[in-house]
VEXMAR-386974 format. One line per field, with one value per residue: residue number from 1; x, y, z of N, C-alpha, C in turn; residue in one letter. Coordinates in steps of 0.001 Angstrom, whole numbers. Atoms other than C-alpha are relative to their C-alpha. Last residue first. Example, Ala and Ser with C-alpha at 12.3 -4.5 7.8 and 13.67 -1.06 7.14 Angstrom:
% VEXMAR-386974
miro	(2/1)
n_X	(-820/890)
n_Y	(-1190/-1190)
n_Z	(-60/0)
ca_X	(13670/12300)
ca_Y	(-1060/-4500)
ca_Z	(7140/7800)
c_X	(-770/900)
c_Y	(1090/1200)
c_Z	(730/0)
drenmi	(s/a)
% end
This chain:
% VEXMAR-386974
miro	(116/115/114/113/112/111/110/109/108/107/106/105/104/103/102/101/100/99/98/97/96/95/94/93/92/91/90/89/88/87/86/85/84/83/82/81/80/79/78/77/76/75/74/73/72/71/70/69/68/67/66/65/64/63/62/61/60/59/58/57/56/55/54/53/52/51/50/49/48/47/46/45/44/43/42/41/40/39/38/37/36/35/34/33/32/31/30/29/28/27/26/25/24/23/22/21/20/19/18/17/16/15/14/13/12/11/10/9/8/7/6/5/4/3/2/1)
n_X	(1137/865/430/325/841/931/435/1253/1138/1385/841/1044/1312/796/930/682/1009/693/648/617/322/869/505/1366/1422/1312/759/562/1060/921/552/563/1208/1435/934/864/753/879/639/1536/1210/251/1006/1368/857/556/1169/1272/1509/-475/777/-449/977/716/121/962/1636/1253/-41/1296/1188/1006/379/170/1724/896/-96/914/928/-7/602/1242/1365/-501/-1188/303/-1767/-189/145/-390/1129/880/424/-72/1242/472/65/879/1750/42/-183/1837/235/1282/442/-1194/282/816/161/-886/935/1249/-958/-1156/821/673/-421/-549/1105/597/-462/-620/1288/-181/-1132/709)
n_Y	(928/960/-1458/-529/1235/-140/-1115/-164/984/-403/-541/1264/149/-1047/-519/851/-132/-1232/463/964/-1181/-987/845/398/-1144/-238/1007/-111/-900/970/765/-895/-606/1098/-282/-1405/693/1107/-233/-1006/847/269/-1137/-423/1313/424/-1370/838/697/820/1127/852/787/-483/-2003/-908/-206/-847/-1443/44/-17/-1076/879/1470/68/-572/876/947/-387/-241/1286/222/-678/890/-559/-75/480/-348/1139/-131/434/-853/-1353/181/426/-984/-719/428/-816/-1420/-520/-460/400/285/1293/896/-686/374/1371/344/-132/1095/1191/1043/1343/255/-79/1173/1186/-116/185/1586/376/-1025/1567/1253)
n_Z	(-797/323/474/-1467/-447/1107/408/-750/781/913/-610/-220/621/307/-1138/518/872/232/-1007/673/1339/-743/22/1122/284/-1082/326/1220/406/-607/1355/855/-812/296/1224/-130/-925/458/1201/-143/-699/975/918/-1001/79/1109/168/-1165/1113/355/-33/1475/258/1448/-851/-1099/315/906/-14/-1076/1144/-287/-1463/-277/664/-1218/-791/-281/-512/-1320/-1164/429/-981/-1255/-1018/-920/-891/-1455/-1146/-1674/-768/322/-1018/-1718/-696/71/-1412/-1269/-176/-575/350/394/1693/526/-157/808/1054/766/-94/971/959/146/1016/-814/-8/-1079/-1387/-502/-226/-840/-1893/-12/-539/-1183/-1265/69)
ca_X	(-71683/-69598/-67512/-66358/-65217/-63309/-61585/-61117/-59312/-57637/-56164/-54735/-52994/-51622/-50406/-48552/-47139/-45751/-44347/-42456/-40952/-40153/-37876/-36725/-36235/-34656/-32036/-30683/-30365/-28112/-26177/-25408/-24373/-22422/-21122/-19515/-18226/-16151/-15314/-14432/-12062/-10190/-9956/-8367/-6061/-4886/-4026/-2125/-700/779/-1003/1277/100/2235/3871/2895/4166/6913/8247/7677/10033/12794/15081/14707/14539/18628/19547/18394/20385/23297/23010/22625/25527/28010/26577/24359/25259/21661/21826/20704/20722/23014/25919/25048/24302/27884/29341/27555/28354/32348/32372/31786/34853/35969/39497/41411/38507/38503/42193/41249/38027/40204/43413/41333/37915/39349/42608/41422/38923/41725/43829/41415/40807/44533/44537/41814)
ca_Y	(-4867/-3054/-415/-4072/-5849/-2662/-2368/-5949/-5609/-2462/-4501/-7521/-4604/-3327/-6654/-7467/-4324/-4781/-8347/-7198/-4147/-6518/-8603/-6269/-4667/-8088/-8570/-5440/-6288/-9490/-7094/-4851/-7438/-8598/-5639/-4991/-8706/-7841/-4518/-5677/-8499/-5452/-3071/-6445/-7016/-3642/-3126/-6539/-4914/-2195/1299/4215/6129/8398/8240/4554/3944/5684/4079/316/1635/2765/-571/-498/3409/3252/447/2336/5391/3256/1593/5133/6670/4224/5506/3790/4721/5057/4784/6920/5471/7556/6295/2976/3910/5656/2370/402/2993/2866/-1176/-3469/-6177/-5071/-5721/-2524/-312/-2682/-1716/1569/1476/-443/2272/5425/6506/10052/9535/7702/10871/13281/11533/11378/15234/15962/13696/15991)
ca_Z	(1874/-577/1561/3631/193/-646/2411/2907/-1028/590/3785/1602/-498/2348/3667/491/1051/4064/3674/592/2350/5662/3003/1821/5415/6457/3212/4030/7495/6891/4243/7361/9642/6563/6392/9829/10028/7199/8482/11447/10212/8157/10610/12937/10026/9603/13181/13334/9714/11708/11950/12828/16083/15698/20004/19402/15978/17011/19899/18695/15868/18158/17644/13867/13394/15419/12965/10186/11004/11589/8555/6457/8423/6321/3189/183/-2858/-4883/-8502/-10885/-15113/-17597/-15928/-16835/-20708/-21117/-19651/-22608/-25027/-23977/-24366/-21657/-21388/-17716/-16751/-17336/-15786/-12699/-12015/-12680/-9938/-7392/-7855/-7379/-9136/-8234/-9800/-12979/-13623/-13195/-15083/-18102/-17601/-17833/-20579/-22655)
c_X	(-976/-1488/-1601/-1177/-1306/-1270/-1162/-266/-844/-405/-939/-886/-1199/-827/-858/-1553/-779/-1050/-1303/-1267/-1416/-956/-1676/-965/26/-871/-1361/-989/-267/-1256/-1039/-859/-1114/-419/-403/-1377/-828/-1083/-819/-940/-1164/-1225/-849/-816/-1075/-967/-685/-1126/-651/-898/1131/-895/-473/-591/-658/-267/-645/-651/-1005/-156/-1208/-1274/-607/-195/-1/-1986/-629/167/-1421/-1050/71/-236/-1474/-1267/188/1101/-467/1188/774/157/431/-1112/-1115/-356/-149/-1757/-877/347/-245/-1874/-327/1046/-1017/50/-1349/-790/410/-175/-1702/427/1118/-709/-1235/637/970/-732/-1134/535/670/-1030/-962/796/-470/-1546/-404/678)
c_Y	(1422/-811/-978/1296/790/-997/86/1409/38/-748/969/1145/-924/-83/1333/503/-1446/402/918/-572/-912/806/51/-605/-466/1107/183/-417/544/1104/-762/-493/708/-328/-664/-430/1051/-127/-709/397/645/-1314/-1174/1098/-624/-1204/-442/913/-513/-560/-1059/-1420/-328/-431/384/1216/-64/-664/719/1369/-78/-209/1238/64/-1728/-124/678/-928/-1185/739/552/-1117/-730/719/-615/-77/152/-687/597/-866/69/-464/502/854/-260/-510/1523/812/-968/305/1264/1410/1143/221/-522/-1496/-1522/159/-1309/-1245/-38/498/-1430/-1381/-995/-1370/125/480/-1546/-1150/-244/-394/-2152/-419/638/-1041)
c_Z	(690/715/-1144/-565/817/22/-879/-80/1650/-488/-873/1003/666/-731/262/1107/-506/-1084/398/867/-719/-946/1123/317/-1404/-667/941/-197/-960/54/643/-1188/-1029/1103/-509/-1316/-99/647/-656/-963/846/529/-663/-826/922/170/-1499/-147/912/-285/-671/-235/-1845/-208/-1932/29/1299/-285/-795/580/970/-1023/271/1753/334/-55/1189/758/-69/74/1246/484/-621/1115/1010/694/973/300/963/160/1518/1392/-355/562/1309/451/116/1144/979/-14/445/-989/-512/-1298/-532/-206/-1021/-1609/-523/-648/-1871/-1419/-278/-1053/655/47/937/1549/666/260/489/1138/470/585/883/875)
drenmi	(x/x/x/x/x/x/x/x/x/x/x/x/x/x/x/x/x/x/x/x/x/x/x/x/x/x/x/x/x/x/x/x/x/x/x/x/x/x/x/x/x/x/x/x/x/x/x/x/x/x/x/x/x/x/x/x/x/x/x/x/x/x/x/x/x/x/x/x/x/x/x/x/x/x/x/x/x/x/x/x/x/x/x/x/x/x/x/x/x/x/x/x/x/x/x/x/x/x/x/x/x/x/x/x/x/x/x/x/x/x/x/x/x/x/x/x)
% end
């Protein structure tokens, strides 16, 4: 049981010991910590997002990646698309209504006409 207790104070070093000694959190609060992942972010992990930062215009060309300028042109087409669309809606009802009024006004002369 020590032996394991070392071990643990020797790989958490002299910073994480030195913390040990200092922090107030009882054993179930640290047991709850570790229970929950957390990401350690590495020394290679700013350098690979520094290289993706200045190659970004790159790929979304050569992947043709949509940025939000892209988005927000789709999106002011679209609008404009569908209320074109809604404007002709409204027309062939409104054509529909026009139509048949004009069918029935040709069977009443119909019927008038078969009459005389």
């Amino acid at each position: 049981m020590e032996e394991e207790i070392v071990e643990e104070q020797e790989r958490r070093g002299f910073g994480g010991w030195l913390r040990s000694l200092f922090s107030r959190k009882s054993e179930e609060d640290t047991e709850q910590e570790e229970e929950v992942p957390e990401y350690k972010r590495r020394l290679l992990d700013g350098r690979i997002e520094k290289y993706l930062d200045q190659n970004l215009d790159a790929y979304i060309q050569e992947y043709g990646i949509l940025t939000g300028l892209d988005l927000e042109a789709y999106e002011e087409r679209y609008n404009r698309l569908t209320g074109r669309i809604s404007n002709m809606t409204e027309y062939m009802a409104d054509a529909d209504v026009k139509v048949s009024v004009l069918e029935n006004d040709l069977a009443e002369i119909g019927k008038v006409s078969k009459k005389k």
